[in-house]
BAFI-3210 file (N, C-alpha, C; in Angstrom, 3 decimals, decimal comma, padded with zeros to 6 digits):
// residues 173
n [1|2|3|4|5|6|7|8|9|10|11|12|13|14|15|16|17|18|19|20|21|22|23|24|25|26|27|28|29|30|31|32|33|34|35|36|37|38|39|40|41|42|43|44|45|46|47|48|49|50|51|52|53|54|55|56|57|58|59|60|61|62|63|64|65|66|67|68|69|70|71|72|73|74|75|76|77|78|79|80|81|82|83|84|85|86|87|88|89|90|91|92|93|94|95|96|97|98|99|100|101|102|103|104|105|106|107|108|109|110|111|112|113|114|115|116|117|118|119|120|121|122|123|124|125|126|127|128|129|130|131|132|133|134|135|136|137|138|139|140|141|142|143|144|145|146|147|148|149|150|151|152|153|154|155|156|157|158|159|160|161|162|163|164|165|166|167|168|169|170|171|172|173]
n.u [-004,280|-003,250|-002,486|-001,412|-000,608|000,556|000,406|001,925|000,956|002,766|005,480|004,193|003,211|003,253|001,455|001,420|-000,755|-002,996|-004,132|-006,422|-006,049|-006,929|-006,910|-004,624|-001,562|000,881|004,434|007,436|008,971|007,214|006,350|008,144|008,861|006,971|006,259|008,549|008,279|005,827|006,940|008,590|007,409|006,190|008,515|008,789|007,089|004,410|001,432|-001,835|-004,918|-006,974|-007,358|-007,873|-008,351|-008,076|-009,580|-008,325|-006,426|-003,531|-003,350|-005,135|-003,679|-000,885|-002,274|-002,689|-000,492|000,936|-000,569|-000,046|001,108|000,167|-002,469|-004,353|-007,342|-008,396|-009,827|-010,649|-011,524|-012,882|-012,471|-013,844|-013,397|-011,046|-009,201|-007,210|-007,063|-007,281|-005,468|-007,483|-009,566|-009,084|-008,474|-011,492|-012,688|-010,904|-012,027|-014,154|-013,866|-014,094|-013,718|-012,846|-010,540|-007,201|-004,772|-004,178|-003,951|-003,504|-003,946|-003,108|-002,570|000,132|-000,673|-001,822|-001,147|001,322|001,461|-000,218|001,030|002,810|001,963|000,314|002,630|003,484|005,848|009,094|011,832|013,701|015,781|014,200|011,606|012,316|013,397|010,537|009,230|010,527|010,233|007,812|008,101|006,965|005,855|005,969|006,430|005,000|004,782|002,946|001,975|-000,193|-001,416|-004,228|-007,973|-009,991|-010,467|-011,735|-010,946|-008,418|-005,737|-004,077|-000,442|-000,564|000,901|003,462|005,990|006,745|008,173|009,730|009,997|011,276|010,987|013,962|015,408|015,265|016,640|019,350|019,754]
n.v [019,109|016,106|012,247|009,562|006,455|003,867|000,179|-003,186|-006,362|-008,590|-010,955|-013,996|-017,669|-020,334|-022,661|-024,959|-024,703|-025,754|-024,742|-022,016|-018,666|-016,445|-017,200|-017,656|-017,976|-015,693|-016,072|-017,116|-015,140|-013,589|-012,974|-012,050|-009,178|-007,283|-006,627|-005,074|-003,566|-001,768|-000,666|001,262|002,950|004,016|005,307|007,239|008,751|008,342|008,195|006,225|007,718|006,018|002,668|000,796|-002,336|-005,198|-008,624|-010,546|-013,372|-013,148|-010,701|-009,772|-010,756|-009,776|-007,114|-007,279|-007,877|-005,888|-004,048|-004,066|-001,040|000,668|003,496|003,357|003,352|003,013|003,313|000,607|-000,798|-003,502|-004,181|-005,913|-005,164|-004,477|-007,125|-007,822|-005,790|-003,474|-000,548|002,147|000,750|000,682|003,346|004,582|003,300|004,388|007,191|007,360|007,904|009,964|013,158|014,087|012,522|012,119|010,943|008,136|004,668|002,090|-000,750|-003,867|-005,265|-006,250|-006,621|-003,858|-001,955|-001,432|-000,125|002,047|003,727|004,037|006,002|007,637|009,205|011,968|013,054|013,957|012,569|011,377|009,157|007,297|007,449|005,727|003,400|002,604|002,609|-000,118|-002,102|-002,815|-004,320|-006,892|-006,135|-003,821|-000,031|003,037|006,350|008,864|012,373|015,121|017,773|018,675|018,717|016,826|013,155|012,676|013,536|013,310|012,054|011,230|011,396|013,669|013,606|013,675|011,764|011,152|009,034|006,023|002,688|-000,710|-003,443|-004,875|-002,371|-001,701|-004,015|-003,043|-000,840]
n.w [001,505|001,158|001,862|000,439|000,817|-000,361|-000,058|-000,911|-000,595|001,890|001,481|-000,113|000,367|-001,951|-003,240|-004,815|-006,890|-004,717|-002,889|-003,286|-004,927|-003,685|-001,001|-000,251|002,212|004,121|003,425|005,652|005,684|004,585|006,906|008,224|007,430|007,132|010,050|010,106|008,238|009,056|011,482|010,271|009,310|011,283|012,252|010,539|010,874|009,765|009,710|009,220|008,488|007,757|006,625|003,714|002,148|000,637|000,193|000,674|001,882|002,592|002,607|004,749|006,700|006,449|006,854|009,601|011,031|010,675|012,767|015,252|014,865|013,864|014,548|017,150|016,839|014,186|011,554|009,680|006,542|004,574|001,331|-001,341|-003,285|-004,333|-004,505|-006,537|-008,075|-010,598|-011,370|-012,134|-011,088|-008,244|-007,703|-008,026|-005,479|-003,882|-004,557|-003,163|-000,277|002,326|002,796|005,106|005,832|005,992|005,772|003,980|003,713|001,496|001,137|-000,744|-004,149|-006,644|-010,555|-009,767|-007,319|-007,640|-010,593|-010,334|-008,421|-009,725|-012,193|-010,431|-009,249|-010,273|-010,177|-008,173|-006,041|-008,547|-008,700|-006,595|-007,675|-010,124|-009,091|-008,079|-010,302|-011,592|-010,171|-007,965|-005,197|-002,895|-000,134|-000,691|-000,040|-000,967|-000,318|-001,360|-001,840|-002,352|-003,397|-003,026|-001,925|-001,507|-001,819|-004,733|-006,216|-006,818|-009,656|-012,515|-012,211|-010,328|-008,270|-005,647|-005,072|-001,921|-000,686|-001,254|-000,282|000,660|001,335|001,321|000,867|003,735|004,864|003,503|005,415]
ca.u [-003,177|-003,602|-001,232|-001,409|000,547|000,383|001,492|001,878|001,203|003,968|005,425|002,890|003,413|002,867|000,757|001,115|-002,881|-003,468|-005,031|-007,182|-005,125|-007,118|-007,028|-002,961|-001,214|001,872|005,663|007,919|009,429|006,264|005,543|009,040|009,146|005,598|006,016|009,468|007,372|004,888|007,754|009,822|006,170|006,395|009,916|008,949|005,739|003,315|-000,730|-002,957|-006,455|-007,740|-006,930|-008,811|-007,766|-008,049|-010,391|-007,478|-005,821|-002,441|-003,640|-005,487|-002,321|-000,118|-002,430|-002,904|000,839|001,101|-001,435|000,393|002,022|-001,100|-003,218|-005,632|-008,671|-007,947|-010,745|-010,385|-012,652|-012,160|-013,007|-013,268|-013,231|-009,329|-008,580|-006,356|-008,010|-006,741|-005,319|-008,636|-010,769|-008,150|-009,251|-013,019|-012,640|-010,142|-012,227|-015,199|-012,891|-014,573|-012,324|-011,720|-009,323|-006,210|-004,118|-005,260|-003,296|-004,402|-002,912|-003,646|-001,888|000,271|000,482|-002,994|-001,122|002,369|001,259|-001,474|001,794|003,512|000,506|000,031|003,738|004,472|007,195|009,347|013,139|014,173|016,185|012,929|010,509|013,124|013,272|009,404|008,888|010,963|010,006|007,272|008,183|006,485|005,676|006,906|005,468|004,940|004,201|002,684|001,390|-001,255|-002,211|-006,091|-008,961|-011,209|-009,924|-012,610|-009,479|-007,268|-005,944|-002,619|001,209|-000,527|001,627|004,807|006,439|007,866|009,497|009,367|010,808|011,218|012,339|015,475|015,945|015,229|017,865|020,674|020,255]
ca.v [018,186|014,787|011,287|007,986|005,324|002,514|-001,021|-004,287|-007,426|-008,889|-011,924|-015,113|-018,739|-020,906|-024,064|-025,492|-025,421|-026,688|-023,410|-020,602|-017,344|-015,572|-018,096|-017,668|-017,052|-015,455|-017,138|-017,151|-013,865|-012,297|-012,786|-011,109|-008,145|-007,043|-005,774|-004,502|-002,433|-001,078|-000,255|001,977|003,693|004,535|006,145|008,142|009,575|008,211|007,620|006,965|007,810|005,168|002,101|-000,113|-003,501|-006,117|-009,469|-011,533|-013,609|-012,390|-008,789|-009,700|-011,507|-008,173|-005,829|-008,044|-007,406|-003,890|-003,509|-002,935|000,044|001,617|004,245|002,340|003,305|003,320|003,218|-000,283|-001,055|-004,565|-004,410|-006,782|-004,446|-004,208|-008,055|-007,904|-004,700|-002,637|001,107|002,399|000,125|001,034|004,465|004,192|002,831|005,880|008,795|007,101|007,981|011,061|013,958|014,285|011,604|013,121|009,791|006,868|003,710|001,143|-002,258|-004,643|-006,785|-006,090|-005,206|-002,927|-000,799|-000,495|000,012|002,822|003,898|004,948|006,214|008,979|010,286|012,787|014,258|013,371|012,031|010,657|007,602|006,869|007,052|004,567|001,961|001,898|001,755|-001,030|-003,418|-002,524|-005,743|-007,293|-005,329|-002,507|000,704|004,177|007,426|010,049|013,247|015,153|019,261|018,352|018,880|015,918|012,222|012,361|014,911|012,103|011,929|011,052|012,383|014,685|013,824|014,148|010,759|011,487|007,961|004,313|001,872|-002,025|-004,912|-005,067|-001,376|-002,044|-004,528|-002,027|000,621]
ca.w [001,280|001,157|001,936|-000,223|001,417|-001,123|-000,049|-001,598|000,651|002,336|000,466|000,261|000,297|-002,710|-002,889|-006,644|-007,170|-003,898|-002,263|-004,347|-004,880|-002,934|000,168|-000,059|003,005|003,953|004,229|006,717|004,968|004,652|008,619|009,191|006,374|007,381|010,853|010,005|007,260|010,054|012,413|009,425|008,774|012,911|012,365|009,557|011,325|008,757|010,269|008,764|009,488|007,443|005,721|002,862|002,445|-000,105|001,462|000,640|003,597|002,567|002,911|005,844|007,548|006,409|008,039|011,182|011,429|010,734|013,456|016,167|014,282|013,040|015,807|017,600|016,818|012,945|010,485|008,419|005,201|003,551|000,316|-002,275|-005,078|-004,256|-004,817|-007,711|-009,009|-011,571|-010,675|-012,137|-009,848|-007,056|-008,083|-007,831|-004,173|-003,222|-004,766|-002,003|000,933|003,603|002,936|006,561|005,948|005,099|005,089|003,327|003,117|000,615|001,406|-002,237|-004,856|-007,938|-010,881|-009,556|-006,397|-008,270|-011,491|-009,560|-007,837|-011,047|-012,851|-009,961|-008,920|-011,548|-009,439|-006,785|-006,231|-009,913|-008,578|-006,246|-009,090|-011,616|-008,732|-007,922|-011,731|-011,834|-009,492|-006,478|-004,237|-001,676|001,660|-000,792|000,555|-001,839|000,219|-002,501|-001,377|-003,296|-003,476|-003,071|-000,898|-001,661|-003,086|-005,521|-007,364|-007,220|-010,889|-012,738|-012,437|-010,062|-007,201|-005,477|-004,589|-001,135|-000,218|-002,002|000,969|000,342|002,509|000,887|001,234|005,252|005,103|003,822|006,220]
c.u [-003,599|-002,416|-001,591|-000,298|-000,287|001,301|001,029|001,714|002,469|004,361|004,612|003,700|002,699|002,182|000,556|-000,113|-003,429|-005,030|-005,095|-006,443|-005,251|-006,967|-005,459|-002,249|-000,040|003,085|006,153|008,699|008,572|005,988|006,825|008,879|007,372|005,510|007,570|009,199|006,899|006,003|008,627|008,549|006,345|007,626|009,856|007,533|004,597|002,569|-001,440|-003,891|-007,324|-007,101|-008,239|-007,686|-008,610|-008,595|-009,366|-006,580|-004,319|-002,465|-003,761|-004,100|-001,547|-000,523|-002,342|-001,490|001,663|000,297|-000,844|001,014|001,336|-001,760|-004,125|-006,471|-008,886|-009,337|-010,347|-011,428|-012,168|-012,850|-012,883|-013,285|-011,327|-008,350|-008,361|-007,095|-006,343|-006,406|-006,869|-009,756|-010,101|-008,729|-010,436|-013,115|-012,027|-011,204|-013,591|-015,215|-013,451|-013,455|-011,968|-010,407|-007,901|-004,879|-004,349|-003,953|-004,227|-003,333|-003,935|-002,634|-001,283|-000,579|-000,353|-002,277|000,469|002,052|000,122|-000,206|002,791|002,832|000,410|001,287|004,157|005,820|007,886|010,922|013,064|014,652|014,798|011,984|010,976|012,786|011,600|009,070|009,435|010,706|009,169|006,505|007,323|006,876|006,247|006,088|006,101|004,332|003,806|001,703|000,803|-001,574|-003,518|-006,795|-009,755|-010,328|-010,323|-011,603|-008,579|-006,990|-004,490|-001,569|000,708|000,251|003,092|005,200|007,301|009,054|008,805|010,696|010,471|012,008|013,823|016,191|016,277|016,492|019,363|020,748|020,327]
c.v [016,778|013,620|010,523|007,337|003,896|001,117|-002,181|-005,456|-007,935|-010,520|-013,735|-016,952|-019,161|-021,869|-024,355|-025,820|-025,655|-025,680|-022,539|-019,391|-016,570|-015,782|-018,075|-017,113|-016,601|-016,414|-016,597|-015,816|-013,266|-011,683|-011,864|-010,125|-007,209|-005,891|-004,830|-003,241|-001,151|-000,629|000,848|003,217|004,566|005,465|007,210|009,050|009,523|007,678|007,935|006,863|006,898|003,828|000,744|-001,116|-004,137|-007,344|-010,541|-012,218|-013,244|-010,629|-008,654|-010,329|-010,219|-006,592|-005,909|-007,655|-006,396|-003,512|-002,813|-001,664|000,807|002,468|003,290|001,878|003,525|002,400|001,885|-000,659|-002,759|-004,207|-005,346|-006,555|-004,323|-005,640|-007,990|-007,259|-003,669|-001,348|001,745|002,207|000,536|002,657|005,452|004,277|004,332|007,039|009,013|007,365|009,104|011,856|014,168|013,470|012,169|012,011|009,081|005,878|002,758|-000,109|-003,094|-005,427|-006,028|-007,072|-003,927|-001,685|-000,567|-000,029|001,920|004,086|005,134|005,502|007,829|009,849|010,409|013,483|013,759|013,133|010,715|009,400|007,048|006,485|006,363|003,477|001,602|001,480|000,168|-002,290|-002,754|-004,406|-005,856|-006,633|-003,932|-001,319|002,112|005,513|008,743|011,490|014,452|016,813|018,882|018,097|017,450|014,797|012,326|013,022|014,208|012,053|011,677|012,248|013,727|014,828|013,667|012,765|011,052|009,656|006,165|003,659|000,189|-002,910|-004,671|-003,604|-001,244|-002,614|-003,802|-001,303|000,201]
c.w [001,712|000,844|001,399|000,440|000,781|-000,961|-000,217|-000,243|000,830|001,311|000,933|-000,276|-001,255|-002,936|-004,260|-006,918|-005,973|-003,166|-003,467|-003,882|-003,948|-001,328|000,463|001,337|003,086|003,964|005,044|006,334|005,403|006,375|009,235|008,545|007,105|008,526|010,953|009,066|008,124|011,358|011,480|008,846|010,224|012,501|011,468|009,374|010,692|009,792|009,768|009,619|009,226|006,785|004,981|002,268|001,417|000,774|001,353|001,651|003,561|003,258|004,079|007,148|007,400|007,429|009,135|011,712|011,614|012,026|014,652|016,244|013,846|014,252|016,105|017,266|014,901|011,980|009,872|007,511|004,508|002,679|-000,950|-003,450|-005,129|-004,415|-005,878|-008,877|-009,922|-011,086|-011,047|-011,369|-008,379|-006,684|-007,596|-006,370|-003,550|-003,102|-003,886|-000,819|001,105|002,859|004,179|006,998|004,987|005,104|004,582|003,095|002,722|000,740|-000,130|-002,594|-005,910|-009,245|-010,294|-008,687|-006,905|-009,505|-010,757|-009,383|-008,794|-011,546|-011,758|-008,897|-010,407|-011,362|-008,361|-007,230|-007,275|-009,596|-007,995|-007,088|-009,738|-010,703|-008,683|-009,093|-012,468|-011,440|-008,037|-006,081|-003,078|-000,475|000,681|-000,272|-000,499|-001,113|-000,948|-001,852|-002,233|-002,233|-003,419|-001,893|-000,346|-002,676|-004,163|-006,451|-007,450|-008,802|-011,418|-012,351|-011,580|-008,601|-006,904|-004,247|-003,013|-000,634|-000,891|-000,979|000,282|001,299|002,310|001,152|002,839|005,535|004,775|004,531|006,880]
res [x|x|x|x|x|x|x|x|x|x|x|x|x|x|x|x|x|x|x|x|x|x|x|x|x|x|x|x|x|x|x|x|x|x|x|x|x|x|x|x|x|x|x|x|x|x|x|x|x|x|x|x|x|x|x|x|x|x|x|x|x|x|x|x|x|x|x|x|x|x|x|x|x|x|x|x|x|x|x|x|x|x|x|x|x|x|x|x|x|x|x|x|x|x|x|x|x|x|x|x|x|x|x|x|x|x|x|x|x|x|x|x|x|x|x|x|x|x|x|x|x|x|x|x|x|x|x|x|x|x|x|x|x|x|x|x|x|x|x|x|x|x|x|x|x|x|x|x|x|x|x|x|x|x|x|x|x|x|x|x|x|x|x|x|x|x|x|x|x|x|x|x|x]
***
């Protein structure tokens, strides 16, 4: 058995041209939504064992903030195959992952980690699956959990969406 915890960076500041996409950092949103993310991951007993990361300073500002919410000693990978990669290239990177790792969160960018998101829950709570298909928002987070030994088996609709969380969902409860 195996965990995907797929999440979107937290939301990023704009600079009309001024700064390169990838150089983007968070806003004053993203810096609150972020560790309110990594505190709702704590309550709902998710750890991972690993996480791979996008080299982007958004990403890197998101995880920095999740950190104190993550296990200590927690595996991190940057990779820069995950800046504003495609679910396929998202993919690739995953099916590289140790199998002794039996969580994996992938912190990235849309449309690559919602689009990814939909693509591999074939199953799961019906309203859950309509909203992530609809809109996977900033800091949104996708828990999918997967019958399989080895990522390298990672493959469509073969998993079972257990929870799609979003800022805004945070804020109603």
């Amino acid at each position: 058995m195996k965990t995907l915890i797929l999440m979107r960076h937290a939301k990023s500041a704009w600079d009309a041209g001024q700064i390169a996409d990838h150089d983007r950092s968070l806003s004053s949103r993203g810096r609150e939504t972020a560790p309110l993310m990594g505190a709702w991951m704590v309550e709902q007993k998710l750890k991972p064992d690993m996480v791979l990361c996008s080299t982007a300073t958004r990403v890197a500002e998101t995880l920095a903030l999740l950190r104190p919410t993550l296990p200590d000693k927690i595996d991190v990978k940057e990779k820069e195959a995950l800046y504003m990669a495609l679910p396929r290239e998202i993919l690739a990177v995953i099916s590289k992952v140790k199998d002794k790792v039996d969580t994996l969160l992938v912190l990235g960018h849309n449309p690559g980690i919602g689009s990814l998101a939909h693509w591999l829950a074939g199953q799961g709570d019906k309203r859950a699956l309509e909203r992530m298909r609809d809109k996977f928002p900033t800091a949104g987070i996708a828990v999918i959990d997967f019958d399989i030994a080895a990522w390298r088996e990672l493959d469509g609709e073969q998993g079972t969406l257990r929870q799609f969380m979003t800022p805004k969902d945070l804020a109603k409860a």
